[in-house]
ZADO-317561 format. One line per 4 residues: their letters; for each residue x, y, z of C-alpha. Coordinates in Angstrom, 1 decimal. Layout:
<nodes>
a> X/Y/Z  ... $
</nodes>
This chain:
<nodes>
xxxx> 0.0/0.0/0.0  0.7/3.9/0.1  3.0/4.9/2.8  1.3/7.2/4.9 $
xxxx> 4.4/9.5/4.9  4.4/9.8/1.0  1.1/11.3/1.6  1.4/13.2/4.4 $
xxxx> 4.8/15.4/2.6  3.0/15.9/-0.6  -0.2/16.4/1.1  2.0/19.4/3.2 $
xxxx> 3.8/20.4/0.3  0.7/21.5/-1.6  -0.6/23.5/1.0  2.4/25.3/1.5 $
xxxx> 2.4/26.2/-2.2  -1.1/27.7/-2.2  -0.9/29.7/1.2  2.8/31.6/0.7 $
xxxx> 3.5/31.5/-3.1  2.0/34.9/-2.4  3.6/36.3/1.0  5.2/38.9/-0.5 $
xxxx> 2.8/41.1/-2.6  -0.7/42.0/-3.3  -3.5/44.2/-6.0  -6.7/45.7/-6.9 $
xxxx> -9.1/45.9/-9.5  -8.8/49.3/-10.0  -4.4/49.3/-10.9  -5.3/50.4/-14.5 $
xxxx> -6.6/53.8/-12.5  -3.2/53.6/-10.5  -1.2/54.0/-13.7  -2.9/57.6/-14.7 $
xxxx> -1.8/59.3/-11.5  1.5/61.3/-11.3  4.4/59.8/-12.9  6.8/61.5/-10.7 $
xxxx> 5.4/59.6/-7.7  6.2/56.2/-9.6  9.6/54.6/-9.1  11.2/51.1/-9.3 $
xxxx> 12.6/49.9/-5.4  15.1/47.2/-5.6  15.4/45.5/-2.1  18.4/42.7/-1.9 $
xxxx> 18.3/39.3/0.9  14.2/39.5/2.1  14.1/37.5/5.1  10.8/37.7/7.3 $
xxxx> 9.3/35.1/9.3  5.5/34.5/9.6  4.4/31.9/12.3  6.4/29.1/11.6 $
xxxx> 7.2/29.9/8.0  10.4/31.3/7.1  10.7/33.1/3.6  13.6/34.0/1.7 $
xxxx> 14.5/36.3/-1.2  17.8/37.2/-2.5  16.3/39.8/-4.6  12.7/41.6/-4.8 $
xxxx> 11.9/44.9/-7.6  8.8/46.2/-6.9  8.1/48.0/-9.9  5.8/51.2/-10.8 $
xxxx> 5.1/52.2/-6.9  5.2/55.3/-4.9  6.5/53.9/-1.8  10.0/54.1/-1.4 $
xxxx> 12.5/51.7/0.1  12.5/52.7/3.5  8.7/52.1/3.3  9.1/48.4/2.0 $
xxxx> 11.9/47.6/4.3  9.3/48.4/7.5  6.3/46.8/5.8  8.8/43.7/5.9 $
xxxx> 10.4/44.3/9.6  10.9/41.1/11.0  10.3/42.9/14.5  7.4/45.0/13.3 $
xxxx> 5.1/45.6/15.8  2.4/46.2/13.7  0.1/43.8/13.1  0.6/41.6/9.3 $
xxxx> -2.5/42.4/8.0  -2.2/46.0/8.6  1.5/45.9/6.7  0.3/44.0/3.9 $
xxxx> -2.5/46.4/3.2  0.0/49.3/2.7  1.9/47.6/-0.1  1.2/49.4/-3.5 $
xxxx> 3.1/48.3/-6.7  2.5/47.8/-10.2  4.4/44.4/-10.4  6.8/42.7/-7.5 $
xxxx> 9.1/40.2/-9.4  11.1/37.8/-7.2  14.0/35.8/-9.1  13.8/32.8/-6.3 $
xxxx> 11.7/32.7/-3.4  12.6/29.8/-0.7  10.1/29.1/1.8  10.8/26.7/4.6 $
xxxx> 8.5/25.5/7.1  8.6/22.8/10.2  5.7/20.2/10.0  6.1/17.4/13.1 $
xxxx> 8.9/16.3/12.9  9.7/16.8/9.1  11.5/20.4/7.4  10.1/21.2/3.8 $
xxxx> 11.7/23.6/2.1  9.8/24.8/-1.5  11.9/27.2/-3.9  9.9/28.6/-6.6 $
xxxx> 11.1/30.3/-9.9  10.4/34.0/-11.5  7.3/35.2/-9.2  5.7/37.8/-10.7 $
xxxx> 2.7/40.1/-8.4  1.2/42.2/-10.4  -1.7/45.2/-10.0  -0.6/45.1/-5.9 $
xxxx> -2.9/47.0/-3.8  -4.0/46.9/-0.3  -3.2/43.6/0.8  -4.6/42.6/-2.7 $
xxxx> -2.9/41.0/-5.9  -4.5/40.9/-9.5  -2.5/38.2/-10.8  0.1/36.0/-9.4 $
xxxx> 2.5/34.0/-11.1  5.3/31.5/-11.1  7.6/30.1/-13.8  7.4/26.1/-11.3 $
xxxx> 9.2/25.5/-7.9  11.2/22.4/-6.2  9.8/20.9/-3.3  12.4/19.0/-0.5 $
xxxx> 11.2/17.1/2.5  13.5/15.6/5.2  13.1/14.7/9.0  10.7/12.2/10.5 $
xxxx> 6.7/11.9/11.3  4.7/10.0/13.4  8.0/8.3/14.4  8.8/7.0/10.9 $
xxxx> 11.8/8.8/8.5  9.7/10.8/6.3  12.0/12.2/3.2  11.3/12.8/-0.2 $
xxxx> 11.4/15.5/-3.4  9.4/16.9/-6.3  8.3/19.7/-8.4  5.5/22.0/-9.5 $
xxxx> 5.0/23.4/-13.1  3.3/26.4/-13.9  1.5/28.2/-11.1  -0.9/31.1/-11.6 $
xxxx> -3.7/32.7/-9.2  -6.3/35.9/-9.5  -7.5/38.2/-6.9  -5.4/37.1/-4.3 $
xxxx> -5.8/38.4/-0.3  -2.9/38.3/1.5  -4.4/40.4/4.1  -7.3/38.5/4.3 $
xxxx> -4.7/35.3/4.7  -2.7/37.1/7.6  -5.9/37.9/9.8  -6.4/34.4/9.2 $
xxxx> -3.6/32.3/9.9  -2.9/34.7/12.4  -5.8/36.7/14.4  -8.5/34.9/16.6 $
xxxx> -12.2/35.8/15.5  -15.4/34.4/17.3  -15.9/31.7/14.3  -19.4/33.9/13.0 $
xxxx> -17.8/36.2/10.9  -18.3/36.9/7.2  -16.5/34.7/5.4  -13.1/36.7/3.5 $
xxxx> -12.5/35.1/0.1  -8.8/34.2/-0.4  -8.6/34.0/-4.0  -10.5/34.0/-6.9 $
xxxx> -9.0/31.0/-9.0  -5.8/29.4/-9.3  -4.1/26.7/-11.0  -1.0/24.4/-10.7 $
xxxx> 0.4/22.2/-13.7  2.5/19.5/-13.7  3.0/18.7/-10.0  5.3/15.3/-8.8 $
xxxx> 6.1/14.0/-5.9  8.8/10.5/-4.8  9.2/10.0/-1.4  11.9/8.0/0.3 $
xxxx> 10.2/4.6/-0.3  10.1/5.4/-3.9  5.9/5.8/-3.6  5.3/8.4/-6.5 $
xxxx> 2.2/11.0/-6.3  1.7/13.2/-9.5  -0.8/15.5/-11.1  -1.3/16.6/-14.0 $
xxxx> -3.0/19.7/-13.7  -4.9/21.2/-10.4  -7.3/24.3/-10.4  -9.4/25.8/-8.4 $
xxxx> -11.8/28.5/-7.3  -13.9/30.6/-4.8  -11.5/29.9/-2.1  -13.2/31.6/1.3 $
xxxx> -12.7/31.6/5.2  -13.5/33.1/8.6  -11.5/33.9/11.5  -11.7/31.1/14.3 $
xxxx> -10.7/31.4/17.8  -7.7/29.5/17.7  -6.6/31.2/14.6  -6.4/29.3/11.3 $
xxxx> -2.3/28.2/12.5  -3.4/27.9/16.2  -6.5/25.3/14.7  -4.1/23.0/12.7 $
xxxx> -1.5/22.6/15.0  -3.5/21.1/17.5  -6.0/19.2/15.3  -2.5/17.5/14.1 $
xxxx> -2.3/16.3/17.7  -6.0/15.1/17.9  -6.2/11.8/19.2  -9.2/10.1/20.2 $
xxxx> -7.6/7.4/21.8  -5.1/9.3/23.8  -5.4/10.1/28.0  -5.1/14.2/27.6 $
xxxx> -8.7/15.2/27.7  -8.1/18.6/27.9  -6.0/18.3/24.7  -8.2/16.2/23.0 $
xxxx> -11.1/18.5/23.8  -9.4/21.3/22.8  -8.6/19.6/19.6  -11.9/18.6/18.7 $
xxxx> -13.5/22.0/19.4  -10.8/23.2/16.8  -11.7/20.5/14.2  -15.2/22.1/14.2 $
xxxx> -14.6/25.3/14.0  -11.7/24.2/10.9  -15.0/22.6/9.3  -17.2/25.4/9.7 $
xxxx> -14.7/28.2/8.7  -13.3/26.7/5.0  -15.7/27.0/1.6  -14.5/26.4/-0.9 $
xxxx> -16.2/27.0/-4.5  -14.7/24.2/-6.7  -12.1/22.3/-7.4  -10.7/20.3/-10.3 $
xxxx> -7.7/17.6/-10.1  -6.5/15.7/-13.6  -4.2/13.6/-14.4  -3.7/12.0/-11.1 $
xxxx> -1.6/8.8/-10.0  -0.2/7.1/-7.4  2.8/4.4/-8.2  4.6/2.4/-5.6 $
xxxx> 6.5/0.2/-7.0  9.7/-0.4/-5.1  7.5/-2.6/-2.4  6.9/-6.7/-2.6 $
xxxx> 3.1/-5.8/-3.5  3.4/-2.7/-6.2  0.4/-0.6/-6.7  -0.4/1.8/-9.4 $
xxxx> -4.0/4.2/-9.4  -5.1/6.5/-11.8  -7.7/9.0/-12.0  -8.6/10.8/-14.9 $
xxxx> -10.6/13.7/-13.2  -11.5/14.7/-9.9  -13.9/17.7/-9.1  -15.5/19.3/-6.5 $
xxxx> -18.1/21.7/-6.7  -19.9/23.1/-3.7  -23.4/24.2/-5.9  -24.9/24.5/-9.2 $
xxxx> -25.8/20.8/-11.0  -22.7/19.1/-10.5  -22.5/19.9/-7.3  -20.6/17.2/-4.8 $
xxxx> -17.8/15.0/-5.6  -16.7/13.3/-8.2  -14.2/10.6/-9.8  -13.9/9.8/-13.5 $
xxxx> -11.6/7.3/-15.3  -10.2/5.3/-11.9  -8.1/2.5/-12.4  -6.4/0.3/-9.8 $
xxxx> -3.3/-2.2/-10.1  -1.6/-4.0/-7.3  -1.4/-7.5/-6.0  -2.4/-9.2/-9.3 $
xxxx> -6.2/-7.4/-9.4  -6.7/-4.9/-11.2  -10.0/-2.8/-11.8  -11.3/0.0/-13.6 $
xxxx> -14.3/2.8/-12.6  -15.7/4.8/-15.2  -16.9/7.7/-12.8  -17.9/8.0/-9.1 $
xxxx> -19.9/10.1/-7.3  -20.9/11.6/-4.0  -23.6/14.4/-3.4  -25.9/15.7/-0.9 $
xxxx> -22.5/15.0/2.1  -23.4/16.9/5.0  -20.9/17.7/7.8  -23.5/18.5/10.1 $
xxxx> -23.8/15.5/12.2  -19.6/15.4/12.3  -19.6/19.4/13.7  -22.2/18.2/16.6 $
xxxx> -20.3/15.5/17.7  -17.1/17.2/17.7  -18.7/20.5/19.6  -20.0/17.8/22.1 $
xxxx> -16.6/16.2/22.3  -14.8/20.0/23.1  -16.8/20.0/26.4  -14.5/19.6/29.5 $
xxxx> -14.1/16.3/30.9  -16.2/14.3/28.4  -15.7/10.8/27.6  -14.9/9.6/24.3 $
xxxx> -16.9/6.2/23.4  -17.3/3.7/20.5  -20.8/5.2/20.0  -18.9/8.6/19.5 $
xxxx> -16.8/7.2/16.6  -20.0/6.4/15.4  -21.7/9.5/15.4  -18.6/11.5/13.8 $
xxxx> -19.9/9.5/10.5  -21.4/12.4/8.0  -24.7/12.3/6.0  -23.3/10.9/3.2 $
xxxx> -26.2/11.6/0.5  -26.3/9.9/-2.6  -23.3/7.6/-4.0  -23.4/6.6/-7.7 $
xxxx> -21.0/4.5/-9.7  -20.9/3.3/-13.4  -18.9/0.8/-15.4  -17.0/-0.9/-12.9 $
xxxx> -14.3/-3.7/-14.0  -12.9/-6.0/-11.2  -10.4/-8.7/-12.1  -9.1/-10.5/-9.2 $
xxxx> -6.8/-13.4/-9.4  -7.6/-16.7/-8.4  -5.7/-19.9/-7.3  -4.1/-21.8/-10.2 $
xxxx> -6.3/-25.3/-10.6  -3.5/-29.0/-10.6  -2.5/-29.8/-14.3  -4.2/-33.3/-15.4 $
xxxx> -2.0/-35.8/-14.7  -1.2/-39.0/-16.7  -1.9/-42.1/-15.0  -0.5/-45.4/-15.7 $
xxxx> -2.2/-48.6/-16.5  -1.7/-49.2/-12.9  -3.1/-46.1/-11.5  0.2/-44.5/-10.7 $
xxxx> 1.7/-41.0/-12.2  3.5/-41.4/-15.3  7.3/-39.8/-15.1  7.3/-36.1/-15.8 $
xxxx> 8.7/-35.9/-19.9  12.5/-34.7/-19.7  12.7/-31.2/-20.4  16.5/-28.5/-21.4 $
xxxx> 14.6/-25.8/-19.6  16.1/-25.2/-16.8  13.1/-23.1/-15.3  10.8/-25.6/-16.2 $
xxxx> 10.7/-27.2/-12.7  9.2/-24.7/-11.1  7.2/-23.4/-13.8  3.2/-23.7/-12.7 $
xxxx> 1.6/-26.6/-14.1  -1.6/-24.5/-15.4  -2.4/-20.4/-15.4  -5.9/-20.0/-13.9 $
xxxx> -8.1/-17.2/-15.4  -8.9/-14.8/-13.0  -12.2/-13.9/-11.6  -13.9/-11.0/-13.5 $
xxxx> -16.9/-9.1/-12.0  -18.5/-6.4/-14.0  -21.0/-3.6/-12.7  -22.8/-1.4/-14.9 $
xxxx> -24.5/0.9/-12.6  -25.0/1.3/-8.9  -27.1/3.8/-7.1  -26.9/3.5/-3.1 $
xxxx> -28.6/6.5/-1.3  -29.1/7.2/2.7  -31.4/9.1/5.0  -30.6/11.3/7.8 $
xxxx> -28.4/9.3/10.5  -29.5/8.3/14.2  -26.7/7.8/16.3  -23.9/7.4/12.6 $
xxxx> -26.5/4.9/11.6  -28.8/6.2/8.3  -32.7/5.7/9.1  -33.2/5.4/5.3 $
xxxx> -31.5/3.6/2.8  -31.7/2.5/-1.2  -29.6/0.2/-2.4  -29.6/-0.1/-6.8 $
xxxx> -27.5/-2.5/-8.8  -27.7/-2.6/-12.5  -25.7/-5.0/-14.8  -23.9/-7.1/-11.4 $
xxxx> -22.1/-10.2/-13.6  -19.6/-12.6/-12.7  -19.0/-16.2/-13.4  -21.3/-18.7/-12.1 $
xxxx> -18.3/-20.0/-10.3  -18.4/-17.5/-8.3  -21.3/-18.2/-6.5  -20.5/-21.9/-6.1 $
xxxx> -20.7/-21.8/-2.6  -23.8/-19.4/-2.1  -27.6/-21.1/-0.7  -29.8/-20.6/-3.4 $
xxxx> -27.3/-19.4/-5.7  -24.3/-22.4/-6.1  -26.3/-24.7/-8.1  -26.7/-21.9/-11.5 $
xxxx> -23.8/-23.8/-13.2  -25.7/-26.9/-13.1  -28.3/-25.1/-14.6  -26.6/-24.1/-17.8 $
xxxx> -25.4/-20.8/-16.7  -22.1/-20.2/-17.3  -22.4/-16.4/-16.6  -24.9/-14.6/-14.6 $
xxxx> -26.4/-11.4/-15.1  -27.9/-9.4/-11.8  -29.9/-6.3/-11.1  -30.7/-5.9/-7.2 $
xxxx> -32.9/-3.3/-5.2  -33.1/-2.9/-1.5  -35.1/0.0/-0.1  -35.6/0.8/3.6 $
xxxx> -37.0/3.5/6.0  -37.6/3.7/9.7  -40.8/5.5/10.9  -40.3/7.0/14.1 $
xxxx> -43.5/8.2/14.8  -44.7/4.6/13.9  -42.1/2.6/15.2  -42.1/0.9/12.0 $
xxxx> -39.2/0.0/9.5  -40.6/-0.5/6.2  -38.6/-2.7/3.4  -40.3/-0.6/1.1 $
xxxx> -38.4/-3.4/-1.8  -36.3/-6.0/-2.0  -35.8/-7.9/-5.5  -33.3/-9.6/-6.9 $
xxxx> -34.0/-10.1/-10.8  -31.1/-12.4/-13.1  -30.6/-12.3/-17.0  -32.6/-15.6/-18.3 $
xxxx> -33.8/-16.1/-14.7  -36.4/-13.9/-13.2  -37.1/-11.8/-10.5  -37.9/-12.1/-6.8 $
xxxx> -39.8/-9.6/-4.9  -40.5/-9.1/-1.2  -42.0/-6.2/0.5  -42.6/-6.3/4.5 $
xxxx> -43.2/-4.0/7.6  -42.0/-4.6/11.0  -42.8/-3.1/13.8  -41.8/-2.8/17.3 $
xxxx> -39.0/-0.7/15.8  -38.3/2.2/18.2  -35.1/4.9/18.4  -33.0/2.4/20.8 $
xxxx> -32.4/-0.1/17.7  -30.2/2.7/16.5  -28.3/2.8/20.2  -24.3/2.2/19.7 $
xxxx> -24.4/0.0/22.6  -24.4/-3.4/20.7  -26.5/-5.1/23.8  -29.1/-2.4/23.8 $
xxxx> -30.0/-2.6/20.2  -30.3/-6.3/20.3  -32.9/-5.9/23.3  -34.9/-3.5/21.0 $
xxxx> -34.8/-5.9/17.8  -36.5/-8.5/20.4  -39.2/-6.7/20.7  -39.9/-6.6/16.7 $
xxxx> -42.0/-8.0/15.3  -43.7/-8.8/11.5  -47.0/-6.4/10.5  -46.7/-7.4/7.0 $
xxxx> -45.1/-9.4/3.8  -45.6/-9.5/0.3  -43.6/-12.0/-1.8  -43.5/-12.4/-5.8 $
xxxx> -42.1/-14.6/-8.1  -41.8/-13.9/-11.6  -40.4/-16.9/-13.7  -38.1/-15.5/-16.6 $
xxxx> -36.6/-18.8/-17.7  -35.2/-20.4/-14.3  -37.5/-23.1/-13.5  -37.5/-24.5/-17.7 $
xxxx> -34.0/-24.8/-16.6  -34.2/-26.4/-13.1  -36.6/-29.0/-14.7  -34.4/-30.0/-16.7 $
xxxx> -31.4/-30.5/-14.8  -33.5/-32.5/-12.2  -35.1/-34.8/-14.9  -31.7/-35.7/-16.5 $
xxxx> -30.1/-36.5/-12.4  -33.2/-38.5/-12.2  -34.0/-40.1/-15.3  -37.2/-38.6/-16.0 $
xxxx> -38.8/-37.2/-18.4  -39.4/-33.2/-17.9  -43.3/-33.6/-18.2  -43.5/-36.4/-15.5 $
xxxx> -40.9/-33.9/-13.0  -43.3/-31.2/-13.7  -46.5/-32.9/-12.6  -44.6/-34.7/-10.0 $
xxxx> -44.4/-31.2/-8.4  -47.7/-30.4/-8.8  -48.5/-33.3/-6.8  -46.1/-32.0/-4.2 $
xxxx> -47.1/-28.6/-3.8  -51.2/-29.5/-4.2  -51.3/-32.3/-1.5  -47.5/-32.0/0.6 $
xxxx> -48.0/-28.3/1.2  -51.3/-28.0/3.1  -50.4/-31.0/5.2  -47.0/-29.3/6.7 $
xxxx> -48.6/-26.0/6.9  -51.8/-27.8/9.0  -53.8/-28.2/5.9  -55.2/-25.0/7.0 $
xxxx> -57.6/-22.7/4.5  -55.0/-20.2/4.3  -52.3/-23.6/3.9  -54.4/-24.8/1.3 $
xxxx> -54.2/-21.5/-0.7  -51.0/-21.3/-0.6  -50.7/-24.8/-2.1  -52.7/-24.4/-4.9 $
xxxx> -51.4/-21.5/-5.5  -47.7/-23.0/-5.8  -49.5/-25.7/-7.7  -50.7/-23.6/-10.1 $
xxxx> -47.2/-22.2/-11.0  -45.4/-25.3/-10.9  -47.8/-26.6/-13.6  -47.1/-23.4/-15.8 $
xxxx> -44.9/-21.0/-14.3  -45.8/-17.2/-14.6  -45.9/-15.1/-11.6  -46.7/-16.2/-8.1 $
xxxx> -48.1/-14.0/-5.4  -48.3/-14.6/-2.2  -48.9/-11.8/0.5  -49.3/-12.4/4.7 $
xxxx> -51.1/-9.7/7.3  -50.9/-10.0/11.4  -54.6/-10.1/12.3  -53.2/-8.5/15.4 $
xxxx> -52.2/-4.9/14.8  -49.0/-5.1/16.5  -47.8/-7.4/14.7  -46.2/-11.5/15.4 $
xxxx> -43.4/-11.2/17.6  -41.0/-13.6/18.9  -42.6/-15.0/20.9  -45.5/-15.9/18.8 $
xxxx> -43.8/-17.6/16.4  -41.3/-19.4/19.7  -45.1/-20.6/21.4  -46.7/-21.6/18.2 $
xxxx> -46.5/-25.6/18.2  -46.7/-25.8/14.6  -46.6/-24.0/11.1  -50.8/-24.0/11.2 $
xxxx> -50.9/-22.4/14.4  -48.9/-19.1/12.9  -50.9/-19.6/10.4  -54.3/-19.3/12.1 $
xxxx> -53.0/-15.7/13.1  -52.5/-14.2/9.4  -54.4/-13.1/6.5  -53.2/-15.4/3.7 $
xxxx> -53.4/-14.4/-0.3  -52.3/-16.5/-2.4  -52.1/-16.5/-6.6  -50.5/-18.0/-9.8 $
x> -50.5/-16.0/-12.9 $
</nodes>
């Protein structure tokens, strides 16, 4: 797999590129109006070895020209005083240029336990104006990464191609990373759009990360408590698991207000791939495009063009999506978790789990290898193995004897969609799979399912439903549909209601939702059976195992289903319904019905069907429809 650390130093190195590319300049709309004011208060400034710290950060500049501005170089060298008293964002607003150009810029920054250092090429600021830049440029940068994190060397390099942003705020950035806020302020957008080409990263285990373009827009924030640097440095330290409440606390209430303060309009990766093939199981992953949008009709996330390699599968996805996330039920938990003194529970993992919305997934590939079936063997006369033929290749010993074809499953669509979560667990569900196929192999081992090769199906060809909702008002769960319909098959229906269900099934505490679900019980089931070419099949399998014809199976079925039926079910009214019924379809097979309704209105429970002393007596206690078709 990935190395977490190859991760973590690009994931670092990226962020540093898009917060302090621009730390040393800033614009305006208005810089064409600049241009028609006095020439004589226009001059060039030429400042030599820029070094300012900010935070943690470290930036250095052997050279900076500010070009077309009226501020002189006294003026620069105290908006850039390392000592400066006055606050950054109030420095940053007095900088006024019509282009800064910076030959090398080297910014350096600790992380854990790991030093970054990113030098970036020909920066270009141009239309600076309070705190604000027009344009912002840069010709690529090399990215270096040494030290150690989480305990593990952590070490690597790469580079970024072409970088270029619009309307960028560096005051707006300072007051972040920098000044507390109460966390309900207006939102101060960041930047307008930018984009990064060509971006690569190896780290020291030779995993490779690399993108081929990466764009974005509408970047926006508010001022937290902690401030923005105050907020990351100790959600790096969260830990759930760990014995320092207060820090944990401290970190959680951070988190949220981290969650709550970032929007971000969209955001568009291509070109992306991850390759890691130094290690005994190699890995390579592609994805053609990844975007974000936060509104409009594509908004939510989404993956086009995935493919996976590693460990002899291999897989493709056409496109993957995720809308209507919310982060809402993540932000409560985590404001409950910043409380003094709270415990952190199991159930509290649980409830950290977001509304996850709608997931979608189309043309899906899945090749996975499987274990290489014995070579046939000669046998003697005599029952023994015949000697192996001589062979001159010297590798033919421990050649395999046979190659085995691996396992391909196909998916053409799937739809799976939730409902609002109780306690991280969704009260609603819908399940959709279109096009499910794999060889009939691979259900060998399945109830219901093994025997399909037998049948003649050498493939098989799926589509499933399952639909869901909880009632809380009701105390009802509702399997609105379940159906499982095969290629040359048909389909199976069922429907039901159960009630009993109240709000402590949903309770984390794995003993307390098994109580509840004893006090279900069944209100209601619908079952249909549509024959699409299944039984024809099963008929006449069983006549060939048996020696009989398929017309004298068929009957014998009949017989079966009109006279066995009744008498194991009590040979009740509602059994004998149901028997001619099956009858009926057995003798031509269309579509069999066959619904159940609790005369009591709450339903069988357990016990009713634990008492009963036979099939009749649950019986006697339903309303029973039966029909063939």
């Amino acid at each position: 797999m990935i190395p977490s650390t190859g991760r973590n130093g690009l994931r670092r190195a990226v962020l540093a590129s898009l917060g302090c590319l621009a730390v040393l300049s800033a614009l305006p709309a208005a810089a064409p109006v600049r241009a028609q004011e006095a020439a004589s208060a226009v001059q060039d400034v030429a400042l030599q070895d820029v070094v300012l710290t900010i935070g943690g950060t470290r930036f250095t500049a052997p050279k900076l020209t500010a070009s077309g501005t009226r501020l002189s170089k006294d003026d620069f060298l105290a908006i850039f005083k390392a000592d400066g008293k006055e606050p950054w964002p109030a420095r940053l607003a007095r900088l006024d240029a019509g282009s800064l150009a910076i030959p090398e810029l080297r910014v350096e920054q600790a992380v854990g336990g790991t030093r970054q250092a990113v030098v970036y090429r020909d920066v270009v600021a141009r239309g600076v104006h309070g705190g604000r830049i027009a344009e912002l440029t840069s010709a690529g940068a090399a990215i270096t990464v040494a030290g150690a994190s989480d305990g593990k060397s952590a070490g690597g390099d790469g580079s970024y191609g072409k970088f270029r942003a619009e309307d960028v705020d560096l005051a707006a950035m300072a007051r972040l990373s920098g000044e507390p806020g109460d966390g309900k302020g207006p939102l101060q957008r960041l930047y307008a759009a930018f984009s990064l080409e060509t971006i690569a990263f190896t780290d020291e285990n030779g995993t490779r990360v690399s993108l081929a373009r990466l764009a974005g827009r509408d970047f926006a924030g508010r001022q937290v408590p902690g401030t923005w640097n105050g907020a990351l440095d100790a959600f790096k330290a969260l830990d759930f698991d760990g014995e320092d409440a207060a820090g944990r606390a401290k970190a959680a209430g951070n988190a949220a207000d981290l969650i709550e303060a970032v929007s971000i309009g969209s955001l568009e990766a291509t070109g992306l791939r991850v390759q890691d093939t130094k290690g005994d199981k190699p890995v390579d992953l592609a994805i053609g495009r990844l975007a974000y949008a936060a509104a409009g009709s594509d908004a939510g996330l989404s993956l086009s063009d995935i493919s996976f390699a590693g460990t002899g599968t291999r897989s493709t996805i056409a496109k993957f999506s995720l809308s209507g996330t919310s982060l809402e039920p993540t932000v409560a938990t985590l404001r409950r978790l910043a409380k003094p003194n709270e415990a952190v529970s199991e159930a509290d993992m649980r409830r950290l789990t977001p509304l996850i919305g709608t997931v979608t997934l189309s043309g899906l590939s899945l090749d996975v290898p499987t274990e290489a079936e014995p070579a046939a063997k000669e046998r003697s006369a005599g029952g023994r193995r015949a000697p192996p033929a001589p062979s001159s290749d010297p590798l033919a010993k421990t050649a395999p004897a046979s190659a085995a074809a691996p396992l391909h499953v196909g998916l053409r669509d799937a739809t799976m969609t939730f409902g609002p979560p109780r306690d991280g667990v969704p009260t609603a569900s819908r399940l959709s799979l279109s096009g499910l196929t794999m060889p009939s192999s691979a259900v060998a081992g399945l109830p219901g399912l093994g025997s399909l090769g037998l049948y003649g199906y050498r493939d098989i060809d799926l589509d499933v439903v399952a639909d869901s909702a909880w009632n809380e008002g009701a105390k009802e769960l509702a399997l609105r549909e379940v159906s499982v319909s095969g290629k040359d098959m048909g389909t199976l229906h069922l429907n039901a209601t159960l009630g009993g269900i109240g709000a402590d099934i949903f309770d984390p505490d794995a003993a307390a939702s098994g109580l509840a679900m004893l006090s279900a019980t069944a209100k209601t089931v619908d079952l249909k059976l549509e024959n699409g070419g299944l039984y024809e099949r099963f008929i006449d399998a069983q006549s060939k195992s048996l020696s009989l014809k398929p017309d004298e199976l068929r009957k014998e079925y009949v017989t079966a289903c009109l006279v066995g039926i009744p008498v194991i079910l009590g040979n009740s009214p509602a059994a004998k319904t149901i028997g001619a019924a099956m009858g009926k379809f057995a003798a031509k097979p269309g579509t069999l019905s066959i619904s159940a309704r609790a005369k009591a209105a709450t339903g069988l429970g357990i016990a009713d069907f634990s008492t009963a002393g036979s099939p009749g007596a649950v019986l006697d206690k339903l309303e029973v429809n039966a029909k063939a078709e």
